[in-house]
C-alpha positions as CSV (number, residue, x, y, z in Angstrom):
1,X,136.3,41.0,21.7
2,X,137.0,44.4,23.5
3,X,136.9,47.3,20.6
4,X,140.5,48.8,20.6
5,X,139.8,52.7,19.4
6,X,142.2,55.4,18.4
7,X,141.6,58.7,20.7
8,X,144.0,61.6,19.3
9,X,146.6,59.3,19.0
10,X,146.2,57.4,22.0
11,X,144.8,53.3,21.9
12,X,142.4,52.9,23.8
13,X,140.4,49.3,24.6
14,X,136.5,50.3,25.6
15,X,134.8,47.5,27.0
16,X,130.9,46.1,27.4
17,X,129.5,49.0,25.5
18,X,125.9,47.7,25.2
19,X,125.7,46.9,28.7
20,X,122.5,49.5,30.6
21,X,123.9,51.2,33.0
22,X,120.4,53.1,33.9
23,X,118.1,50.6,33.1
24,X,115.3,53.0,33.8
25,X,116.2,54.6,30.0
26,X,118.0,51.5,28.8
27,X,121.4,54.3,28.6
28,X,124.1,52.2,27.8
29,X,128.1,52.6,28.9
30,X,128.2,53.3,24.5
31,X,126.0,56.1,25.2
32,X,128.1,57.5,29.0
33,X,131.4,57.6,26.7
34,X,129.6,59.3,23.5
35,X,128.0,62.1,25.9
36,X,131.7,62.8,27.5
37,X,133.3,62.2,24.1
38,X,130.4,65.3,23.2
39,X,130.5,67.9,26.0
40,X,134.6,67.6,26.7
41,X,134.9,70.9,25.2
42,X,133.1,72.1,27.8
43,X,134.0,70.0,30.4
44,X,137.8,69.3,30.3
45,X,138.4,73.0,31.5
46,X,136.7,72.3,34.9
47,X,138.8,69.0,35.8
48,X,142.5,70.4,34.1
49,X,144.7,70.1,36.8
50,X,142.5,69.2,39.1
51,X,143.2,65.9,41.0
52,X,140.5,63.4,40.4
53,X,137.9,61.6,43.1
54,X,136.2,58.6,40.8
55,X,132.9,57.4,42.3
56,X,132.7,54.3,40.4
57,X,129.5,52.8,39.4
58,X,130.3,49.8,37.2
59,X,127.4,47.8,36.9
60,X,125.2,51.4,37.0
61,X,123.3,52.4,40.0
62,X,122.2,49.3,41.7
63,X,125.3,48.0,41.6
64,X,128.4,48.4,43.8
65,X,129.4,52.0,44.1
66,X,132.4,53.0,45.5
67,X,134.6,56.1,45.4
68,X,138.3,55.8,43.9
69,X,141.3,58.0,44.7
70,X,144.0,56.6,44.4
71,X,145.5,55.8,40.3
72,X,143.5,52.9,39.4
73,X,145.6,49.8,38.3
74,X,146.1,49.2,34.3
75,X,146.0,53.3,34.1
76,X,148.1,54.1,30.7
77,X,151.1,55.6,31.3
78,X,150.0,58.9,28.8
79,X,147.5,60.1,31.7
80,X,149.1,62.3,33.9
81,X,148.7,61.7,37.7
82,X,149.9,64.0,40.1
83,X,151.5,63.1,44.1
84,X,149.0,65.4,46.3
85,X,149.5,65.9,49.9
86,X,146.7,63.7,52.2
87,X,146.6,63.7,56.0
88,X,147.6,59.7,56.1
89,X,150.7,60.7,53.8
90,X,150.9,61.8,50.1
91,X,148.8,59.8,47.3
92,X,149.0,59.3,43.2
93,X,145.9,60.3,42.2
94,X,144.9,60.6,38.3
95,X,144.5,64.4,36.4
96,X,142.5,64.6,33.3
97,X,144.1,66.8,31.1
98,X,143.0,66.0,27.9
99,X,140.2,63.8,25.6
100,X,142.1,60.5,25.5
101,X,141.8,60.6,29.5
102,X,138.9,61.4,29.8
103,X,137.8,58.4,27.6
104,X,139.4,56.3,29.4
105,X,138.1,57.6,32.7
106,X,134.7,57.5,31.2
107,X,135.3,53.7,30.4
108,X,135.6,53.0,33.9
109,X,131.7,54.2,34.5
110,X,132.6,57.1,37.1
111,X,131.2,60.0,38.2
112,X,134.2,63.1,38.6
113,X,135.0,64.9,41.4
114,X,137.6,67.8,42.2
115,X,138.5,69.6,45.0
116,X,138.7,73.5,45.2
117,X,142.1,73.7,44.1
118,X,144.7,72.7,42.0
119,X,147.9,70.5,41.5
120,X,150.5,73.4,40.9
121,X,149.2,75.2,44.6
122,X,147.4,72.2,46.6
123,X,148.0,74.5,49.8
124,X,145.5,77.8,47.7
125,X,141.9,76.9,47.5
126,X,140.5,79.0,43.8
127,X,137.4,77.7,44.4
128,X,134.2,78.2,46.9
129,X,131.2,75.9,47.1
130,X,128.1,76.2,48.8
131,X,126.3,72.8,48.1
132,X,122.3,73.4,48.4
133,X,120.5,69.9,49.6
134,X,117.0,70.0,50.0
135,X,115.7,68.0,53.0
136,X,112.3,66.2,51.9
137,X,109.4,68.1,51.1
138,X,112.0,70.7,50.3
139,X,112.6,70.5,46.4
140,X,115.7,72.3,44.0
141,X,112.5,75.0,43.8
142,X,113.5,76.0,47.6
143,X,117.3,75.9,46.6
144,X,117.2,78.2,43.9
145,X,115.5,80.9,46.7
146,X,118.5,80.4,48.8
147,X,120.9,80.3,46.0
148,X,119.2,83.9,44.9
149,X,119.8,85.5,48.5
150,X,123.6,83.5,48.5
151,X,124.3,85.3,45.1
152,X,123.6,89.0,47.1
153,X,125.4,88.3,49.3
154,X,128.4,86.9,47.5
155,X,128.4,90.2,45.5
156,X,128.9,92.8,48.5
157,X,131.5,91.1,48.5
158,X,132.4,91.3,45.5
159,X,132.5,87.5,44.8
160,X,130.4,86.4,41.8
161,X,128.6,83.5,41.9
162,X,127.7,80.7,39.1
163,X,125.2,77.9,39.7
164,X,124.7,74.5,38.3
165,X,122.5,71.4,39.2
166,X,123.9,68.9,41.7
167,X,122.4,66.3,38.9
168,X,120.5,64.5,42.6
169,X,118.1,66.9,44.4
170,X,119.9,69.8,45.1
171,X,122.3,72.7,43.6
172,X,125.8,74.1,43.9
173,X,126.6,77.3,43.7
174,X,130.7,78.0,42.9
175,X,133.0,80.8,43.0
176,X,136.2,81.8,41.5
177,X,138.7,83.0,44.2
178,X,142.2,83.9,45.6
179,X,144.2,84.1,47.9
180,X,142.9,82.0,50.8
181,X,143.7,79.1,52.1
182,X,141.1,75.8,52.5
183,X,140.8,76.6,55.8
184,X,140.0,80.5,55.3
185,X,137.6,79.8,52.2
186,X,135.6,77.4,54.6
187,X,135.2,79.4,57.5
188,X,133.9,82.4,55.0
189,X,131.4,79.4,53.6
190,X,130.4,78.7,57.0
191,X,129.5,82.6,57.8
192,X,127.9,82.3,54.6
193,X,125.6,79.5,55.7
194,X,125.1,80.8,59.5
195,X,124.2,84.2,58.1
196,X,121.7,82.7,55.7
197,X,120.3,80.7,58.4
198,X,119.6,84.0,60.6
199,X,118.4,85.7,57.9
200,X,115.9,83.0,56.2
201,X,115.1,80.4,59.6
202,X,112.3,78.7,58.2
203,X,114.5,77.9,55.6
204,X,117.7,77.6,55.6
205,X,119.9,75.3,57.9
206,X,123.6,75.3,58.6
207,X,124.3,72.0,60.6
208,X,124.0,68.4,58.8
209,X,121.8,67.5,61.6
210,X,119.2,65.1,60.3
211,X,116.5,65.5,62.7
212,X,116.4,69.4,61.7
213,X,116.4,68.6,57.7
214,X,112.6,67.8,56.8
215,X,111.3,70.6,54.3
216,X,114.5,72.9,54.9
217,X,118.1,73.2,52.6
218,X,120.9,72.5,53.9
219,X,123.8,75.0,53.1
220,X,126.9,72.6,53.0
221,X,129.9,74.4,53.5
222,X,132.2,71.9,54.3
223,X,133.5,70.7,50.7
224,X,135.3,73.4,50.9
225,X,137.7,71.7,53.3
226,X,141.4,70.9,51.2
227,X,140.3,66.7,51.7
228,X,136.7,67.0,50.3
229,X,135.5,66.9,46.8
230,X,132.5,67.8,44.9
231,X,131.3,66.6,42.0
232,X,132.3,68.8,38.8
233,X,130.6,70.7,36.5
234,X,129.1,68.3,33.2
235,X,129.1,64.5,35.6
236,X,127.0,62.1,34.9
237,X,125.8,60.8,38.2
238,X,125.2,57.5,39.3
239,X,121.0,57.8,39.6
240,X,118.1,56.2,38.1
241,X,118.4,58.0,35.1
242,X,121.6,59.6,33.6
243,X,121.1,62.6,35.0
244,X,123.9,65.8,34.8
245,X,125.5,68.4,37.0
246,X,124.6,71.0,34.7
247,X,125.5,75.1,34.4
248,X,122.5,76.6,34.5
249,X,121.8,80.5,34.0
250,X,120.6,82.6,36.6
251,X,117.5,83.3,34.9
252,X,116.4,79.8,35.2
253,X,117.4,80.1,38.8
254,X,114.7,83.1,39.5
255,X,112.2,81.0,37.4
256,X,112.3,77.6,39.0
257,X,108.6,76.8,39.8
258,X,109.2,73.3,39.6
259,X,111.8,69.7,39.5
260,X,111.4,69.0,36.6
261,X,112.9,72.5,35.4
262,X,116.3,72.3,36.6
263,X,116.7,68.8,35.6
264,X,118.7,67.4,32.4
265,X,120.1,64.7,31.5
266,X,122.8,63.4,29.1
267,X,120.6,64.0,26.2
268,X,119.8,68.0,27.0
269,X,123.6,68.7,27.8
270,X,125.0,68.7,23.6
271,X,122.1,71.4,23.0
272,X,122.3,73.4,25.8
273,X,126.4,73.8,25.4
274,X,125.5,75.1,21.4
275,X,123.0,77.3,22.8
276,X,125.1,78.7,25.7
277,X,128.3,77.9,25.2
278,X,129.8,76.8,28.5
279,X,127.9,78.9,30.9
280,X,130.6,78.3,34.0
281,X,133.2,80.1,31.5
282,X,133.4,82.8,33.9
283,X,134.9,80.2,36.5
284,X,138.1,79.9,34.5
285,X,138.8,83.7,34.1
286,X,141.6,84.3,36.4
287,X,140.7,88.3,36.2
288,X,137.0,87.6,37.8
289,X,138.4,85.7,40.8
290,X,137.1,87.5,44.3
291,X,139.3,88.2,47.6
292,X,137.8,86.2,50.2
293,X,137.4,89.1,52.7
């Protein structure tokens, strides 16, 4: 029998709740909706009005994983879902605008990703990303060296930068901004990336080519592009273990010695928000936004 439960007013059936998900903890789909249901006051913020990518990993890791756009079928009519413009013609795609949604997002075992902009302007991008992805020896320790140079330069001009685990290898680094469009914010994330590259060479690598990426990061620029997605602050993600995209300050940045520093799962997330309060906060202040130059 499939548990119905009452969400602020909203019904909701949650299904196979003992089933492991990451059997390498034995984290149950019970325990994926109970850490949402516990960081959404943090969380919900970063995916309002956002349209919502769903890379869908229902049998956990191993299993079939497979990203979702488009509003998945049975979708309650109280979630709001938004028309947003794609190259092959406009798409339905779901928004997650409050905790009954996101429960029942959660319930479909998903990680969330957004793009850098919202449903009200999809044509004004309001966020920049620089995804940081260490190429093998390269760890999230030669990341955070990067992300302490991109921060630098970022502020001269005038853009202030927050950074947060990828919740895989790496780390993102994001930006509040205004008044560009997609295509302007990722042409300044590419200088970005090319200047790094000049400035730190044994380091630091602009092009995806695979060949070049053993023991260097790769500065990805391109999710800045209006199509692409990246995955929001507070995801689970579909690894081993039920690891997080988590803020992180940028003291622990400068400190990173090691892995195992800068990575938290599910359970560190609940103490971490009471500690910090949500430390991408500044993200969603409308008065710290920087002018792409």
């Amino acid at each position: 029998m499939t548990p119905i439960t009452e969400v602020e007013g909203r019904r909701l059936a949650l299904s196979n709740l003992e089933k492991v998900l990451y059997p390498a903890t034995g984290f149950t789909k019970g325990e994926v909706l109970h850490y949402y249901a516990t960081v959404a006051d943090a969380l919900l913020p970063h995916l309002r009005d956002r349209p919502l990518s769903f890379l869908r990993y229902p049998d956990g890791p191993d299993g079939q994983v497979f990203f979702a756009k488009n509003v998945p079928p049975g979708t309650p009519e109280w979630v709001t879902t938004a028309e947003v413009p794609r190259s092959e013609g406009p798409a339905r795609m779901v928004v997650v605008q409050d905790l009954p949604s996101l429960v029942w997002a959660a319930n479909l075992v998903t990680e969330f990703h957004t793009p850098q902009w919202v449903i009200q302007d999809p044509a004004v991008a309001d966020r920049l990303v620089l995804d940081l992805d260490p190429g093998p020896p390269a760890t999230v320790v030669e990341c955070c060296e990067v992300a302490v140079w991109l921060r630098e330069r970022l502020a001269a001009d005038g853009i202030e930068a927050w950074p947060k685990t990828s919740g895989s290898k790496g780390l993102h680094l994001l930006a509040a901004v205004r008044g560009a469009s997609s295509e302007r914010v990722t042409e300044y994330a590419k200088q970005l990336a090319v200047e790094a590259e000049r400035v730190m060479p044994r380091l630091v690598l602009h092009r995806m080519t695979r060949s070049l990426r053993p023991g260097k990061v790769f500065v990805d620029w391109s999710q800045n592009a209006a199509r692409k997605t990246t995955a929001a602050p507070y995801t689970l993600r579909a690894r081993a273990e039920p690891t997080v995209s988590a803020p992180v300050t940028w003291g622990e940045v400068e400190e990173c010695r090691s892995v195992g520093t800068l990575t938290f799962s599910a359970s560190d997330i609940a103490p971490r928000v009471q500690d910090f309060g949500d430390l991408l906060a500044g993200l969603l202040d409308a008065g710290r936004a920087g002018a792409v130059p």
